[in-house]
Residue frames relative to the residue before (quaternion, step in Angstrom):
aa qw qx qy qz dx dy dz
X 1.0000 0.0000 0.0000 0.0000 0.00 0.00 0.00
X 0.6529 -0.6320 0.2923 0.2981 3.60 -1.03 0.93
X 0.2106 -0.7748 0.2795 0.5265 3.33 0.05 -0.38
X 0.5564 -0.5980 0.2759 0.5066 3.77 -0.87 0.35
X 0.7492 -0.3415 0.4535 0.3412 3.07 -2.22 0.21
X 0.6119 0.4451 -0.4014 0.5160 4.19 0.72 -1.06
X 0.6277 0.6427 -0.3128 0.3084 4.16 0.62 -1.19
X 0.6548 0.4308 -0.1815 0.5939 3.25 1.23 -1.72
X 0.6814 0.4884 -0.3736 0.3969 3.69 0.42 0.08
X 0.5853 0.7069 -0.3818 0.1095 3.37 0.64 -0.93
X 0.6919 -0.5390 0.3221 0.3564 3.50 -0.86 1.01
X 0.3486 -0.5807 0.6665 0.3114 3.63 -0.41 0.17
X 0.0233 0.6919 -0.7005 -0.1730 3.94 -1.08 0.59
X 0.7447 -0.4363 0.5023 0.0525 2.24 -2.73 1.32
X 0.5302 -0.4994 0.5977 0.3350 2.92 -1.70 -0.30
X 0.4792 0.7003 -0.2474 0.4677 3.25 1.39 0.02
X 0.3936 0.8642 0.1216 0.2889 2.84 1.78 -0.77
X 0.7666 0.2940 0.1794 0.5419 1.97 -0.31 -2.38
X 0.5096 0.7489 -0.2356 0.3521 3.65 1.31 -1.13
X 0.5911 0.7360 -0.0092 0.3299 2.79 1.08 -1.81
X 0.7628 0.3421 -0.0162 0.5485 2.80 0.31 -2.01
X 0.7396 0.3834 -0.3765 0.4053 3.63 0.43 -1.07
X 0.5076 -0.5499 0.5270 0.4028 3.88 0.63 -0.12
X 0.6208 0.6375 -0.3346 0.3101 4.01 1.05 0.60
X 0.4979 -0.5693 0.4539 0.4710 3.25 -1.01 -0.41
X 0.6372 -0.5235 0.3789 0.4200 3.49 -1.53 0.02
X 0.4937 0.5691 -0.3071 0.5814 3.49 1.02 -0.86
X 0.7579 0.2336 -0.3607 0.4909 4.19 -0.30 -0.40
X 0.4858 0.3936 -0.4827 0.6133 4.41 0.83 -0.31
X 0.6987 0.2609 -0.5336 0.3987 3.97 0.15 0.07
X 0.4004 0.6511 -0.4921 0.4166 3.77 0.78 -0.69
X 0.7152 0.5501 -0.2476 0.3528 3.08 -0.07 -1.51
X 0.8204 0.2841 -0.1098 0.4839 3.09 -0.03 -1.61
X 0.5127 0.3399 -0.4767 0.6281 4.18 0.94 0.68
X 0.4568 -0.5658 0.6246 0.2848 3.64 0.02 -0.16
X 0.0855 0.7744 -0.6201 0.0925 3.65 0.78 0.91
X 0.3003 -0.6981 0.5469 0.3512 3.92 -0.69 0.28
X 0.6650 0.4850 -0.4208 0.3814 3.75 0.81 -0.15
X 0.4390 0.7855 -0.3067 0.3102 3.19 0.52 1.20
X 0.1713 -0.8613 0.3343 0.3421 3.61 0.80 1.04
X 0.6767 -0.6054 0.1818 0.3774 3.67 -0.89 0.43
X 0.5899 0.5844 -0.1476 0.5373 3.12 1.86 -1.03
X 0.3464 0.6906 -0.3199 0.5485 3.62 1.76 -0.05
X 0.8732 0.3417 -0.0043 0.3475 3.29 0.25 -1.83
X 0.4265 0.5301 -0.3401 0.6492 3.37 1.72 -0.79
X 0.7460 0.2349 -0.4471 0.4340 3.97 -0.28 -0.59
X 0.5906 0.6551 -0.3861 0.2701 3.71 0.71 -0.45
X 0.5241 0.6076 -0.1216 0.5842 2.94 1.47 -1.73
X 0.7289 0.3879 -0.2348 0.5130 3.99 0.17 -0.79
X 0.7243 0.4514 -0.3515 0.3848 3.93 0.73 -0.28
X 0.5323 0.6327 -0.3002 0.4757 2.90 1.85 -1.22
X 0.7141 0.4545 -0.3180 0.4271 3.84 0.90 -0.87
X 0.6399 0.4514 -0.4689 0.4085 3.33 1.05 -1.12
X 0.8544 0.3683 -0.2775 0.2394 3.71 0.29 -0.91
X 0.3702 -0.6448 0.3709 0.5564 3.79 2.06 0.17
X 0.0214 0.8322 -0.5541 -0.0049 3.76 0.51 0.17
X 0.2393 0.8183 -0.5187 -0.0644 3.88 -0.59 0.15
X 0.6519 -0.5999 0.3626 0.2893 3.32 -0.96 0.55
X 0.3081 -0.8103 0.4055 0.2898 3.70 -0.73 0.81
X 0.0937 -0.8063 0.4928 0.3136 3.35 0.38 0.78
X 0.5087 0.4430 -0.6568 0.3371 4.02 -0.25 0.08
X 0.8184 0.3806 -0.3203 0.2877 3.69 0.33 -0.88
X 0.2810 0.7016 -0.3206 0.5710 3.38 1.75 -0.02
X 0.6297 0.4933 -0.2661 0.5379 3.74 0.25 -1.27
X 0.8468 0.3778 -0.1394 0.3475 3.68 0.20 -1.11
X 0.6524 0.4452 -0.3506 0.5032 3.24 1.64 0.28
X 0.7090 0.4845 -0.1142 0.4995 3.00 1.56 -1.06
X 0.2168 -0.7829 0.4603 0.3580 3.37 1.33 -0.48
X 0.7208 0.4285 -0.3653 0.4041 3.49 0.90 0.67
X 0.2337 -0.8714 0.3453 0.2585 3.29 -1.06 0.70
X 0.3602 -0.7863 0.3774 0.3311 3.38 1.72 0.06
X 0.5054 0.4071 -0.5683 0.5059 3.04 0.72 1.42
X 0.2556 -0.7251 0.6377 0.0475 3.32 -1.75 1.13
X 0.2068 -0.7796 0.5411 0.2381 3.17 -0.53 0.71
X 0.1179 -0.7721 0.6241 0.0235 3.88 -0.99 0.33
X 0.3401 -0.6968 0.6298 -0.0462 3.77 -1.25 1.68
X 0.3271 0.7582 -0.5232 0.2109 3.30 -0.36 1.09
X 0.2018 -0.8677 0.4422 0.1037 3.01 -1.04 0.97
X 0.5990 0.6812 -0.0215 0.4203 3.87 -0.66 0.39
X 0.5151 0.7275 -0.3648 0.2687 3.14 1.84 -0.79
X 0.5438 0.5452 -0.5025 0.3932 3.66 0.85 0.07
X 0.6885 0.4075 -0.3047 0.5167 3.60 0.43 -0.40
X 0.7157 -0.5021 0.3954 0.2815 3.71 -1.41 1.70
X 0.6407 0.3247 -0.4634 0.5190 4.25 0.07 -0.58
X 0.8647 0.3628 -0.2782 0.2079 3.16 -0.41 -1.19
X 0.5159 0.6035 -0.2861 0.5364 3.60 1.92 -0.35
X 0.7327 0.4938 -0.2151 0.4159 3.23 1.17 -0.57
X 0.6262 0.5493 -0.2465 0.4954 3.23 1.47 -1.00
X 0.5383 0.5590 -0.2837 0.5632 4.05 1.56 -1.03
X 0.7053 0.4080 -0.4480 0.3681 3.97 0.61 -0.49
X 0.5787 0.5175 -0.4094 0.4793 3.72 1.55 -1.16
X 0.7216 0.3755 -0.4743 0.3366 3.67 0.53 -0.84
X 0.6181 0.4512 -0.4279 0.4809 4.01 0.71 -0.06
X 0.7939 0.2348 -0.4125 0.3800 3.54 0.20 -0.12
X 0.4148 0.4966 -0.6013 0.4688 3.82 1.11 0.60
X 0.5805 0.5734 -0.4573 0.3538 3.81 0.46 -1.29
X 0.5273 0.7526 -0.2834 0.2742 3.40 0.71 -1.29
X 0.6830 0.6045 -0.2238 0.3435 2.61 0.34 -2.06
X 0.7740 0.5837 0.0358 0.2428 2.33 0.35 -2.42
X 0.4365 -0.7403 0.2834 0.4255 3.41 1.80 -0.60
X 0.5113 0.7001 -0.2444 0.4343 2.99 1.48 0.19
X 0.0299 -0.8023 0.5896 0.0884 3.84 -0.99 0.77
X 0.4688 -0.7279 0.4989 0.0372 3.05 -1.56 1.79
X 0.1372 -0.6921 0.7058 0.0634 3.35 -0.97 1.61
X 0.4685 -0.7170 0.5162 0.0083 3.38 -1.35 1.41
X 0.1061 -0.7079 0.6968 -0.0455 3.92 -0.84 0.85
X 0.1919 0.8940 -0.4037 -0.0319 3.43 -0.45 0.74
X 0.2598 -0.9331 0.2156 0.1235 3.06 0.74 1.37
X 0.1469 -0.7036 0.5960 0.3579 3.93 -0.41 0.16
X 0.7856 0.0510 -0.0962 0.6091 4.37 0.23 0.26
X 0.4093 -0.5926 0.6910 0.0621 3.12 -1.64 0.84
X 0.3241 0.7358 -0.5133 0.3000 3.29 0.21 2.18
X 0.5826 -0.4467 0.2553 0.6291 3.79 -0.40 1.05
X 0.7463 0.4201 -0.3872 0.3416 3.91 0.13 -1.88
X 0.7459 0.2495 -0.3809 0.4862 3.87 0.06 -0.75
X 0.2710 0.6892 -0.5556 0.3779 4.29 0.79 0.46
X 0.8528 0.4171 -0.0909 0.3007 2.76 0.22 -2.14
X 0.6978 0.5716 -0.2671 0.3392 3.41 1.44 -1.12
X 0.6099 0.5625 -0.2773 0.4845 3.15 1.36 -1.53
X 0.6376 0.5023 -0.4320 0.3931 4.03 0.51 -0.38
X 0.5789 0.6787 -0.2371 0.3849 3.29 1.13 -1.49
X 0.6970 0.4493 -0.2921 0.4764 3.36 1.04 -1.37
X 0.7904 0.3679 -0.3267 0.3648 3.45 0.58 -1.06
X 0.5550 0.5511 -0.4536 0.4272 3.58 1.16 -0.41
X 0.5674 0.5236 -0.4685 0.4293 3.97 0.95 -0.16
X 0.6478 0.4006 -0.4296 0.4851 3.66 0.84 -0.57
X 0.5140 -0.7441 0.3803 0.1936 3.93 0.55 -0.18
X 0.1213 0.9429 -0.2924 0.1040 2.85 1.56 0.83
X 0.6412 -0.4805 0.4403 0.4052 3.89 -1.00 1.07
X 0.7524 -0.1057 0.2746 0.5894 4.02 0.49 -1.65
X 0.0652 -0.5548 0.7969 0.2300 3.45 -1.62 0.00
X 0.1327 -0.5212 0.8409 0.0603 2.62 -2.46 0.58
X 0.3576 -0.7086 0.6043 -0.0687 2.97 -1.29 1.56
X 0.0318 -0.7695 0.6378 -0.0008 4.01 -0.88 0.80
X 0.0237 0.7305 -0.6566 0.1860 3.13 0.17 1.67
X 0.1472 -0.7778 0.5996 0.1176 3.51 -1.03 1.97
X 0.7816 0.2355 -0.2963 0.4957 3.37 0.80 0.19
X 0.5986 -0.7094 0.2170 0.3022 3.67 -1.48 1.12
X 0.4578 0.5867 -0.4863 0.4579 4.09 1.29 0.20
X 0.5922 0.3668 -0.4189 0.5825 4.01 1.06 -0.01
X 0.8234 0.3257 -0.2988 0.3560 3.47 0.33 -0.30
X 0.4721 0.6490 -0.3651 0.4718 3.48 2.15 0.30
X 0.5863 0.5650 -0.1713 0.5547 3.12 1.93 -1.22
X 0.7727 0.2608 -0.3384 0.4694 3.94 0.04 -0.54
X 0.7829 0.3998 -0.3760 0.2930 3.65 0.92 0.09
X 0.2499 0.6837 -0.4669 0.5022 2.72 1.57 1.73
X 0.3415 0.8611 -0.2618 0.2709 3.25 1.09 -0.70
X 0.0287 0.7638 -0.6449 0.0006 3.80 -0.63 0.66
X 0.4041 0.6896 -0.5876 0.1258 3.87 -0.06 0.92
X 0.5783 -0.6606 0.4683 0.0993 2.75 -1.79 0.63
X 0.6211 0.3541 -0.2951 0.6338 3.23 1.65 0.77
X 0.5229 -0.6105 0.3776 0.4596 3.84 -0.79 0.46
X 0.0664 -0.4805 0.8667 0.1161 3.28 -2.04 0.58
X 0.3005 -0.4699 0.8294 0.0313 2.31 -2.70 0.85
X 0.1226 -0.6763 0.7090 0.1580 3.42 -1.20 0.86
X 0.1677 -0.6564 0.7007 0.2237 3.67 -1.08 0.51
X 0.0841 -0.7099 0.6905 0.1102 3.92 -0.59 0.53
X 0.9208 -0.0969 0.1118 0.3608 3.15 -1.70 1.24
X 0.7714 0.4064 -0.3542 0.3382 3.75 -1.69 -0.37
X 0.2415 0.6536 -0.7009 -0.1523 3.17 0.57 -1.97
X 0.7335 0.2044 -0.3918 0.5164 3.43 -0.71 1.19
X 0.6983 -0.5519 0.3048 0.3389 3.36 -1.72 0.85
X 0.5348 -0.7572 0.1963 0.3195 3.25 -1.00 1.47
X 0.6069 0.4919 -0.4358 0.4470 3.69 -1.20 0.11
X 0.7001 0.5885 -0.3281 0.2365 3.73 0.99 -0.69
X 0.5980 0.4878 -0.3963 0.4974 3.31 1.22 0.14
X 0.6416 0.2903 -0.5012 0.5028 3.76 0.58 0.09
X 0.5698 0.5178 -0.5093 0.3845 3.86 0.78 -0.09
X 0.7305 0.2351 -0.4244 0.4806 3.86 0.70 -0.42
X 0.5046 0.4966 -0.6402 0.2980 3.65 0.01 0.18
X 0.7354 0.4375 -0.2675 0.4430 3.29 0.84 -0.88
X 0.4301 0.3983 -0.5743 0.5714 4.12 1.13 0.46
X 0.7533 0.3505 -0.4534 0.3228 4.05 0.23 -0.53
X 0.8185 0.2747 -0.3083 0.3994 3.71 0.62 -0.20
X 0.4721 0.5414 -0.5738 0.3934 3.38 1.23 1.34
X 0.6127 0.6276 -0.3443 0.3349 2.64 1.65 -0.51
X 0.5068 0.6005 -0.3767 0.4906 3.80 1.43 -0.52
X 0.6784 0.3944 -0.3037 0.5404 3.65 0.54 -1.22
X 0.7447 0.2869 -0.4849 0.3577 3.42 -0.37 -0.21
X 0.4441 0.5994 -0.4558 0.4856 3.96 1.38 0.01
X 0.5454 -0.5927 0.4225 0.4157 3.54 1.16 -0.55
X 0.3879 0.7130 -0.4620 0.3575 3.87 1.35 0.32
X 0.0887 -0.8811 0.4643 -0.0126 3.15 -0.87 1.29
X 0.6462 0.3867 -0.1272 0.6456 3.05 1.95 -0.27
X 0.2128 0.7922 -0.4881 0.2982 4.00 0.43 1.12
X 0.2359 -0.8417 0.4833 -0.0470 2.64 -0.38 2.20
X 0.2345 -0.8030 0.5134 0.1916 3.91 -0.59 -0.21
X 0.2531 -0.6754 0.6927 0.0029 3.57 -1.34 1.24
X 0.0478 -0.6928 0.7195 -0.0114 3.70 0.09 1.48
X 0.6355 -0.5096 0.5270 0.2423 2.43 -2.33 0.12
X 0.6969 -0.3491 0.3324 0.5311 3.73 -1.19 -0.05
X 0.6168 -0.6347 0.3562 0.2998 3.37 -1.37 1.85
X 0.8956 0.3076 -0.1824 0.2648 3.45 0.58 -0.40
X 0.2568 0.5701 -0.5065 0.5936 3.21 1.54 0.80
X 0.6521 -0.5916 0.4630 0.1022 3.14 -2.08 1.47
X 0.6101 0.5613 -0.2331 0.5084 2.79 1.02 -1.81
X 0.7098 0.4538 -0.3191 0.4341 4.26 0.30 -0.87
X 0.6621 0.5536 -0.3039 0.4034 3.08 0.99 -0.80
X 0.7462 0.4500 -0.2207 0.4382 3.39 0.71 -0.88
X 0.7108 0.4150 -0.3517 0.4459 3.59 1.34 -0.33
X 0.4460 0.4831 -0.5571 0.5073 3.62 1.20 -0.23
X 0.5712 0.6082 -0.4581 0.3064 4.12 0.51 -1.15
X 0.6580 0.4079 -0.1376 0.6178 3.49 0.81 -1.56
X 0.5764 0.3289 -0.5109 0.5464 4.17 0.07 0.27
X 0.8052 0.3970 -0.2377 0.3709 3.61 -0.06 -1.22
X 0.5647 0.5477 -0.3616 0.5004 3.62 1.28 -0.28
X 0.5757 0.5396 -0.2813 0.5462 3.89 0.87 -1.26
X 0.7196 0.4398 -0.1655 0.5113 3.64 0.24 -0.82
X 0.5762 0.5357 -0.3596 0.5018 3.85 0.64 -0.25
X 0.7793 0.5034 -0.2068 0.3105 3.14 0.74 -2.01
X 0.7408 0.3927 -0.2562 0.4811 3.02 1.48 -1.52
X 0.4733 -0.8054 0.3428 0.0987 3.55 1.14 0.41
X 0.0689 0.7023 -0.2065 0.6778 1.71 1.71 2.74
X 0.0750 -0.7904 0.5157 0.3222 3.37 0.27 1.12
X 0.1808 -0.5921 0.7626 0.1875 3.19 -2.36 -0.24
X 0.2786 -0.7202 0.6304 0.0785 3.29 -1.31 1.33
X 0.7120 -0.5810 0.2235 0.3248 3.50 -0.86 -0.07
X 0.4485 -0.7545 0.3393 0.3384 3.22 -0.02 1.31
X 0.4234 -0.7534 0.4955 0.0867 3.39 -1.50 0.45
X 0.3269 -0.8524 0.3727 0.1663 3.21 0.22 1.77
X 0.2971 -0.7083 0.6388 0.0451 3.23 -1.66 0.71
X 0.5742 -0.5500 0.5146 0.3210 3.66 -1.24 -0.09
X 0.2933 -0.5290 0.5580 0.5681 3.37 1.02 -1.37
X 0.6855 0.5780 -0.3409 0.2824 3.61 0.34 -0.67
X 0.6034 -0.6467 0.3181 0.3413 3.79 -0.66 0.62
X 0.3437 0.7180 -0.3615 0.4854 3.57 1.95 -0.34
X 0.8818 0.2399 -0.0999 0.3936 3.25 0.07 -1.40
X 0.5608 0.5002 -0.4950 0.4362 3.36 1.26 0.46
X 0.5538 0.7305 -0.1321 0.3772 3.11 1.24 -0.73
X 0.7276 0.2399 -0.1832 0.6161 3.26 1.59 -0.83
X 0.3933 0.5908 -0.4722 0.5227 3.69 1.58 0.03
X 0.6781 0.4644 -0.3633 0.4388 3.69 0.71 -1.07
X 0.5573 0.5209 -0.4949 0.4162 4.13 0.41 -0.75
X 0.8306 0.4785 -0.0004 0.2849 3.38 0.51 -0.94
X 0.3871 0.8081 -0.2121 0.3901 3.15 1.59 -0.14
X 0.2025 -0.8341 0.4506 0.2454 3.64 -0.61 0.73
X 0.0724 -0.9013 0.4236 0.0545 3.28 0.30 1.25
X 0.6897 0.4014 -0.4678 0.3799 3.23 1.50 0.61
X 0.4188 0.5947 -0.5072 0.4623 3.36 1.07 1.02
X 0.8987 -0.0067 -0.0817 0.4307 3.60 0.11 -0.94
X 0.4398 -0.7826 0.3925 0.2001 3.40 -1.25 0.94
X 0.6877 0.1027 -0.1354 0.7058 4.01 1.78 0.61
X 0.2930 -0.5472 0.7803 0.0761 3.24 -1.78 1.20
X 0.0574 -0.5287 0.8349 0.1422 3.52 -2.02 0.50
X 0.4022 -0.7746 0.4877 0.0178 3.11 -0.85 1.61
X 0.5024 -0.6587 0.3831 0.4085 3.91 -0.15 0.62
X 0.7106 0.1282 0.0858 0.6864 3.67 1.45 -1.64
X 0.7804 -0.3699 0.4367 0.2517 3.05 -1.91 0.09
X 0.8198 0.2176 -0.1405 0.5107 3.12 0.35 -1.76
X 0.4763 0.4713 -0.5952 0.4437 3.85 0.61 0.20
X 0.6474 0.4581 -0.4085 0.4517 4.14 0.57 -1.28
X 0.5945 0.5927 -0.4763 0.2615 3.79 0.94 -0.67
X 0.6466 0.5169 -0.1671 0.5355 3.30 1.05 -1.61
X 0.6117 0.5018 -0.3269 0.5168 3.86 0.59 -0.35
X 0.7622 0.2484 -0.2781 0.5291 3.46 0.67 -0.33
X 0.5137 0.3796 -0.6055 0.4748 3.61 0.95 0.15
X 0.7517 0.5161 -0.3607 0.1963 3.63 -0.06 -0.70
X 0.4073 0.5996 -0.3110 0.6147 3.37 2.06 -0.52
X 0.6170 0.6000 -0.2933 0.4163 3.88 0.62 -0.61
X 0.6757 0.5939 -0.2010 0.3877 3.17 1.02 -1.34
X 0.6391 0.5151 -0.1509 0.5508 3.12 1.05 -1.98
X 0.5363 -0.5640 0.5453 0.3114 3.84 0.32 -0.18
X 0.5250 0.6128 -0.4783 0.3466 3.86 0.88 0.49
X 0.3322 -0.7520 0.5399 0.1806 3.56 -0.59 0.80
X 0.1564 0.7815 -0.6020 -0.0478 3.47 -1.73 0.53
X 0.4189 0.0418 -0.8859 -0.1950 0.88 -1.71 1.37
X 0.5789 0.7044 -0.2851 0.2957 3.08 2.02 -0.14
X 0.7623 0.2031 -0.3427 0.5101 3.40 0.98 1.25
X 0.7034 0.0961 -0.1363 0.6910 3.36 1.38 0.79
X 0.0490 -0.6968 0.7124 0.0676 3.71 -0.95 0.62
X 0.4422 -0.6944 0.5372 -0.1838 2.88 -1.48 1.76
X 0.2332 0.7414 -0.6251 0.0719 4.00 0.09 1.14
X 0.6901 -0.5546 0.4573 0.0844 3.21 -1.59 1.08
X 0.1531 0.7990 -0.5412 -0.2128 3.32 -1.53 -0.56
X 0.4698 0.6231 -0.3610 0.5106 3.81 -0.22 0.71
X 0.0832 0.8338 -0.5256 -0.1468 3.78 0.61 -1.55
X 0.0141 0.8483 -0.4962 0.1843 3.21 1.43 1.28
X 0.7539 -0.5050 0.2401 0.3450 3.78 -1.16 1.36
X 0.7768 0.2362 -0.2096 0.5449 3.67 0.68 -0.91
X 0.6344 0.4981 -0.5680 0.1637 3.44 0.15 0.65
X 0.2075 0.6266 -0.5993 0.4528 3.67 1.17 0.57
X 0.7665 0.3605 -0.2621 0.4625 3.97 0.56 -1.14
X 0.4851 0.5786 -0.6296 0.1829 3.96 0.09 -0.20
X 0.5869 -0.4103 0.6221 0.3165 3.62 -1.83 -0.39
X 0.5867 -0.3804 -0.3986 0.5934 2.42 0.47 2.25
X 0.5499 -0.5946 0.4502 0.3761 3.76 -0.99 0.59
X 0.4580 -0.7965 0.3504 0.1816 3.23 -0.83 0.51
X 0.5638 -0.7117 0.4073 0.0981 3.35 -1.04 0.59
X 0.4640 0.7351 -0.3010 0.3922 3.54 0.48 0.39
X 0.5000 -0.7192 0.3728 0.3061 3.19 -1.57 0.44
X 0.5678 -0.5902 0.5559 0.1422 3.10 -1.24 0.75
X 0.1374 -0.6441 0.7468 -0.0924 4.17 -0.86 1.65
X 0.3745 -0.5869 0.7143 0.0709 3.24 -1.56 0.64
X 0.2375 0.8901 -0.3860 -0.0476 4.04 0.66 0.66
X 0.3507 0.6706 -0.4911 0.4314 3.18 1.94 0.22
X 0.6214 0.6649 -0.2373 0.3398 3.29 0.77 -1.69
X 0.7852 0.2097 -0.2378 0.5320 3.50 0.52 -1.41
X 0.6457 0.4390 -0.5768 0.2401 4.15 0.50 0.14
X 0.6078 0.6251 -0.3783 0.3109 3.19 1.44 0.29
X 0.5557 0.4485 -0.4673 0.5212 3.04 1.20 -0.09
X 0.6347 0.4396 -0.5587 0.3028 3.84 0.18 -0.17
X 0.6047 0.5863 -0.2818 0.4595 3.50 1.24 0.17
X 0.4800 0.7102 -0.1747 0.4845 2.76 1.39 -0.42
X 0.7100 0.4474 0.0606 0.5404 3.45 1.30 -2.32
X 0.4784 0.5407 -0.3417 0.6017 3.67 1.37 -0.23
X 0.5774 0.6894 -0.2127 0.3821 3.71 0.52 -1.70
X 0.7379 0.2459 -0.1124 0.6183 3.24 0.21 -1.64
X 0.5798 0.3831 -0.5437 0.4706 4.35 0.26 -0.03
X 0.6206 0.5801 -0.3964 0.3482 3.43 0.40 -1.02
X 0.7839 0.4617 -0.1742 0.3768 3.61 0.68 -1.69
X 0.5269 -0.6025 0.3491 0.4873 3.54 1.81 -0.40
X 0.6595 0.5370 -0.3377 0.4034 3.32 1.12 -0.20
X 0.5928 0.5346 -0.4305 0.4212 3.74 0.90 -0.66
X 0.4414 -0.6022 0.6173 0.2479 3.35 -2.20 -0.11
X 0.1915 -0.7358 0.5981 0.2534 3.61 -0.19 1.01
X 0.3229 0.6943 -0.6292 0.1333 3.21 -1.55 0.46
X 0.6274 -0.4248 0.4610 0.4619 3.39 -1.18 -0.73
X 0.3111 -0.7863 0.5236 0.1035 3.96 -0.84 1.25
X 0.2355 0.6855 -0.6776 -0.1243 3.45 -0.99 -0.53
X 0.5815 -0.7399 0.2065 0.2678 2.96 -0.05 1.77
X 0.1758 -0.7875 0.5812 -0.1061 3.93 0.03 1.64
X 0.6367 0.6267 -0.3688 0.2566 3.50 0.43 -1.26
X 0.4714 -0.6652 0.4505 0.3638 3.64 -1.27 0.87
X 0.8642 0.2163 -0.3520 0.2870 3.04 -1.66 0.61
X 0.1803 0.6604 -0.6093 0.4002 3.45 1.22 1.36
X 0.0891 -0.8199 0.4569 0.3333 3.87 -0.46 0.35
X 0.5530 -0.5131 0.4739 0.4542 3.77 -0.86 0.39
X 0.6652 -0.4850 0.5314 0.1997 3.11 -2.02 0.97
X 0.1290 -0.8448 0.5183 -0.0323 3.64 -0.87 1.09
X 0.3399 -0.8599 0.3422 0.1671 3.18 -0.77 0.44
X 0.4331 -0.8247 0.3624 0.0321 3.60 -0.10 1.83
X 0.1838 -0.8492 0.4825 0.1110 3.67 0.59 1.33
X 0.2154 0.7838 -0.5820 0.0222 4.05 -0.26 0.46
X 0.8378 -0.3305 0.2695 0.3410 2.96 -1.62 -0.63
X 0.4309 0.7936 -0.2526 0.3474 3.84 1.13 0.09
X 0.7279 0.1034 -0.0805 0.6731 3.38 1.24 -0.97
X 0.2360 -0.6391 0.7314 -0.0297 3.04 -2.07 0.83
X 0.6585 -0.2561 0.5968 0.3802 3.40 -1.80 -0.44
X 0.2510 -0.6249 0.6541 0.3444 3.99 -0.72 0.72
X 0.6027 -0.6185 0.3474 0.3653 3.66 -1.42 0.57
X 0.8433 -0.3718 0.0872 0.3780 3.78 -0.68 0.58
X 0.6368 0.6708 0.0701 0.3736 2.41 1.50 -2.00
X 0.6242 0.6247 0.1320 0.4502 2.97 2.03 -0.75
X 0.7377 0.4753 -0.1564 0.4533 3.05 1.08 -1.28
């Protein structure tokens, strides 16, 4: 049933209200609603109970103008289709949260001056407490530390996770092939100019030096399962006998396309991951790969905003250092094997 014509009118209630109803002054419904401690409990229980009876909510524009704050963060991110960067936007909203704070979103499809300039513009119209920018590749982070604002920014550069740790897990996934006995371990990097690719082809092509192991040139992907998928039609699968994949959903599409061709994995190619995104425990064979913590690290970039905001932080450019970020691990499944005798 529609609702009625008296319903769609009702009065929005005040704090005046709320006053009202609780049997108070206007000045103790503000107590209250700061968490003043001078406030008897039986005070606050009728407060608390008027606010509910009458849906009361706070105005946050006038709020802003006493406090000079509007508890909104803004937050630059690019990518949000693809499992890190979706994942890393949910830790920064449910730290903001916490924290009392709501997150206004820019989601960019390229890190160019023209969508730079807009995506700030927008959030600087909502008046925002701080932004925190996640720039995975260094022309976004060449481009916002140009920047002249008059509120704090946080750059997060590249890794999201403590630094050095992305060439350390590429290199847990392709010791982990060689010590299976892989001697031929090709690599699907990400796009040439993302950090995050860069540093795991570093950490493939380093592992493979030491163990004195060649490494040909890695074969770029999108991140997207498409372009593993058509890397996979194509693949010389009688040269090498395992790929460390840059991402999941490229290794996803790589192994549907190995499927196609009649090539088994793991018994004619083993197949490690990166990302340890929710459904790969489920692929055709489960996947191998390493396992990020990206709630974990978008909270700390919330976290690093916080402490600029409060006067205490260091603005600059991050790559997520801060304790209790955990290190990338490595997720042992059903993907890799021993290459077959015949092979080795």
């Amino acid at each position: 049933m529609p609702p009625s014509r008296r319903a769609l009118s009702r009065p929005v209630p005040t704090m005046e209200d709320v006053a009202r109803v609780a049997g108070v002054s206007h000045q103790t419904v503000s107590r209250v609603l700061n968490d003043h401690p001078n406030v008897r409990p039986d005070t606050k229980e009728r407060v608390s109970a008027a606010i509910d009876e009458l849906g009361y909510r706070r105005n946050a524009a006038a709020r802003s103008l006493v406090t000079r704050s509007s508890k909104v963060i803004g937050v630059i991110i690019t990518e949000l289709e693809q499992y890190g960067p979706a994942s890393t936007l949910l830790g920064l909203q449910e730290a903001a949260f916490r924290n009392g704070y709501f997150v206004s979103v820019a989601g960019l499809r390229e890190m160019t001056r023209t969508a730079m300039v807009e995506s700030v513009n927008h959030l600087l119209n909502q008046a925002p407490d701080g932004i925190v920018v996640v720039a995975p590749v260094q022309a976004g982070v060449d481009l916002f530390r140009t920047l002249e604002l008059k509120i704090p920014l946080e750059i997060v550069a590249s890794g999201l996770a403590p630094e050095g740790s992305q060439e350390h897990a590429a290199r847990m996934a392709v010791a982990h092939l060689a010590d299976l006995g892989h001697r031929s371990i090709a690599h699907l990097s990400g796009p040439a100019q993302w950090m995050d690719a860069q540093r795991r082809a570093a950490g493939w092509r380093d592992e493979l030096e030491e163990r004195g192991l060649a490494a040909a040139t890695p074969i770029a992907g999108d991140w997207g399962a498409e372009s593993g998928y058509r890397i996979g039609l194509e693949f010389d699968a009688a040269t090498y006998t395992a790929v460390f994949v840059a991402n999941d959903q490229m290794a996803l599409g790589f192994m549907r396309a190995l499927h196609e061709r009649g090539i088994s994995v793991p018994g004619d190619i083993s197949v490690v991951g990166f990302d340890d995104q929710p459904e790969a425990a489920y692929f055709l064979p489960p996947l191998t790969t390493i396992r990020q913590d990206y709630r974990r690290m978008g909270s700390y970039c919330i976290d690093l905003l916080l402490e600029e905001i409060a006067g205490a932080g260091d603005p600059g450019v991050h790559n997520q250092e801060g304790p209790g970020i955990p290190l990338p691990e490595l997720v042992i499944r059903a993907s890799t094997a021993p290459p077959r005798p015949w092979e080795e």
